[in-house]
C-alpha positions as CSV (number, residue, x, y, z in Angstrom):
1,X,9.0,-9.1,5.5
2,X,6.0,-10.2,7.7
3,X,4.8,-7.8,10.7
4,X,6.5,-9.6,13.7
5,X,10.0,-9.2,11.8
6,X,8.9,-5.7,11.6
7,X,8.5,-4.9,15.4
8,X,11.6,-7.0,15.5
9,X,13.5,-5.0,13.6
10,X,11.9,-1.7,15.0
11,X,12.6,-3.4,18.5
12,X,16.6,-3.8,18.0
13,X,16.6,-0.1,16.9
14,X,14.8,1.8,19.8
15,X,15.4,-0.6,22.8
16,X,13.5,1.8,25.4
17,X,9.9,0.9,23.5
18,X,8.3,-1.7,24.3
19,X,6.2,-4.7,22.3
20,X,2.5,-2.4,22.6
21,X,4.0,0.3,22.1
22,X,5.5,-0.5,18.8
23,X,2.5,-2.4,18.0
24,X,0.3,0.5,18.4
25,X,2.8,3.0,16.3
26,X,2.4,0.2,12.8
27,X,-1.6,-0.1,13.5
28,X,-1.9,4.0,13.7
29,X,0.9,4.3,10.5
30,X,-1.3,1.9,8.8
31,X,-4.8,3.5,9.5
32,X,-4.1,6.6,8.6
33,X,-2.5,5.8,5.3
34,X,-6.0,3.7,4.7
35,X,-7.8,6.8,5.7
36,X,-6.0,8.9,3.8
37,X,-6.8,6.7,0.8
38,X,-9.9,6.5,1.4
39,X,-10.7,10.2,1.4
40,X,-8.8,10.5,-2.2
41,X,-5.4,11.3,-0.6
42,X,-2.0,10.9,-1.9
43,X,0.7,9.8,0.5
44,X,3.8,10.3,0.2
45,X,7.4,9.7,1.7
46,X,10.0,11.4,1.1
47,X,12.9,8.6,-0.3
48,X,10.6,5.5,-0.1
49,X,7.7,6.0,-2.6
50,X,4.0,7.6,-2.8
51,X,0.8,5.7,-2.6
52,X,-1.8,6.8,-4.8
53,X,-5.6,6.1,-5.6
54,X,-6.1,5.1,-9.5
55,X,-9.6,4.8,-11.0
56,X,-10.4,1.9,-13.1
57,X,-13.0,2.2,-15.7
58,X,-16.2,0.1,-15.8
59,X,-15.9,-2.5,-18.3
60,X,-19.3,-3.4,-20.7
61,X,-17.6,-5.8,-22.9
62,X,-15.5,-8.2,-21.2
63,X,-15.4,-11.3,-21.4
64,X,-15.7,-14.7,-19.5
65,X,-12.3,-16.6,-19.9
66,X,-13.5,-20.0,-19.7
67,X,-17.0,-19.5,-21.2
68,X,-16.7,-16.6,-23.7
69,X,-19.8,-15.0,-22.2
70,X,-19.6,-11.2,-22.0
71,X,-19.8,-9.4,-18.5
72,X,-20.2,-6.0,-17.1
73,X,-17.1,-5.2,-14.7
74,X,-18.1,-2.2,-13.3
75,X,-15.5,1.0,-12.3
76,X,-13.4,0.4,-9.1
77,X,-10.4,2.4,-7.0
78,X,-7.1,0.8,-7.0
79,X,-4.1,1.4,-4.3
80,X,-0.8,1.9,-6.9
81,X,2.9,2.4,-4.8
82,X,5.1,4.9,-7.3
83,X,8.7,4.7,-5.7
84,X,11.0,7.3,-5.4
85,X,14.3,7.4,-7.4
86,X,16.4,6.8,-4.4
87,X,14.4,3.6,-4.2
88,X,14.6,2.6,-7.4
89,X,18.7,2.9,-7.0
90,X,18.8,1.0,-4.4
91,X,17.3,-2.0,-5.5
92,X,19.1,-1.8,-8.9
93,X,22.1,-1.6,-7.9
């Protein structure tokens, strides 16, 4: 689901908002969840999922696919999405 279905969606629901207006409620959801991860956060909400911050370790002896040649990946943060179990049901049933 893209962003314009989004306000779409979130349109039909609460009629007296406008277009800005629900515009300006996604950027503010969204900044504050990247601000959140940024500072080391976990965010989570209640019957959807939590998104958490997982370290990757630096890497000294990978390698090169297509040439073979060892390389240095060094460590990095990655965004990981755990969802709840109400979640999971509902896209299992």
């Amino acid at each position: 689901m893209s962003r314009p279905e989004i306000i779409k969606k979130l349109k039909k629901k609460n009629s007296k908002l406008n277009q800005s207006q629900i515009e300006l409620i996604i950027d503010t959801f969204c900044e504050n969840i990247t601000k959140a991860l940024k500072d080391g956060k976990k965010i989570e909400l209640r019957g959807f999922g939590s998104f958490f911050i997982k370290k990757i370790k630096e890497n000294y002896s990978a390698r090169n696919p297509k040439t073979g040649e060892l390389i240095y990946v060094p460590e990095k943060n990655k965004v990981r999405f755990k969802p709840s179990k109400n979640l999971k049901k509902l896209i299992n049933e």
